[in-house]
Steps between C-alpha positions, in 0.01 A plus 500: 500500500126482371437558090260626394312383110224741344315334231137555329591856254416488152300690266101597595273738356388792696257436741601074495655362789852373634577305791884505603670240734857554746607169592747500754769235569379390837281677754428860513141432739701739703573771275296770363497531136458741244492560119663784322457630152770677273447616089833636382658803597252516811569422833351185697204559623332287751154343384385345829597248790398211753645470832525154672157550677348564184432863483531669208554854316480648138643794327176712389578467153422089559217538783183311400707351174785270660473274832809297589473214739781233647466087494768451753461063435574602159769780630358739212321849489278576206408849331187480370451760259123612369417743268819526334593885403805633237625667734578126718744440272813411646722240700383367755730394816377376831752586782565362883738648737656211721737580788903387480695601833386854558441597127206464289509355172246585242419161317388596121376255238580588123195604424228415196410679218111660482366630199169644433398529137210799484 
């Protein structure tokens, strides 16, 4: 079964920039990915994705701020992250779905920390 790593959170002012990685434990060229966000007490919420042809989608609250993009040699998605906001605080998880038998499994990473100082 595939892992999946986020790295890249930390601490940024407002308005700096982040870029997150998802490295995966072998190939996921054929998988579309996506990154989630969750502060506590809320629900996940999903941030935006990238299918295996390379088309992507954003929540509105990102659109114009964050563009995530896949290096399937390096078997990693990235989150780039402009114009960093308070409210973009959260953990971040990026999330496949891979197929066992006739179930699918959700594949989630454990996530990294981002923090926006204002």
């Amino acid at each position: 079964q595939v892992q999946l790593v986020e790295s890249g959170g930390g601490l940024v002012q407002a308005g700096g920039s982040l870029r997150l990685s998802c490295a995966a434990s072998r190939s996921v060229s054929h998988l579309t990915m996506a990154w989630h966000r969750q502060a506590p007490g809320n629900q996940r919420e999903l941030v935006a994705y990238i299918t295996n042809e390379g088309y992507t989608d954003y929540a509105d609250s990102v659109k114009g701020r964050f563009t995530t993009t896949r290096d399937n040699a390096k078997n990693t998605i990235y989150l780039q992250m402009n114009g960093l906001k308070s409210e973009d605080i959260d953990v971040y998880f990026c999330l496949t779905v891979v197929v066992r038998g006739s179930k699918n499994l959700e594949v989630w990473g454990q996530g990294t920390l981002v923090t926006v100082s204002s």
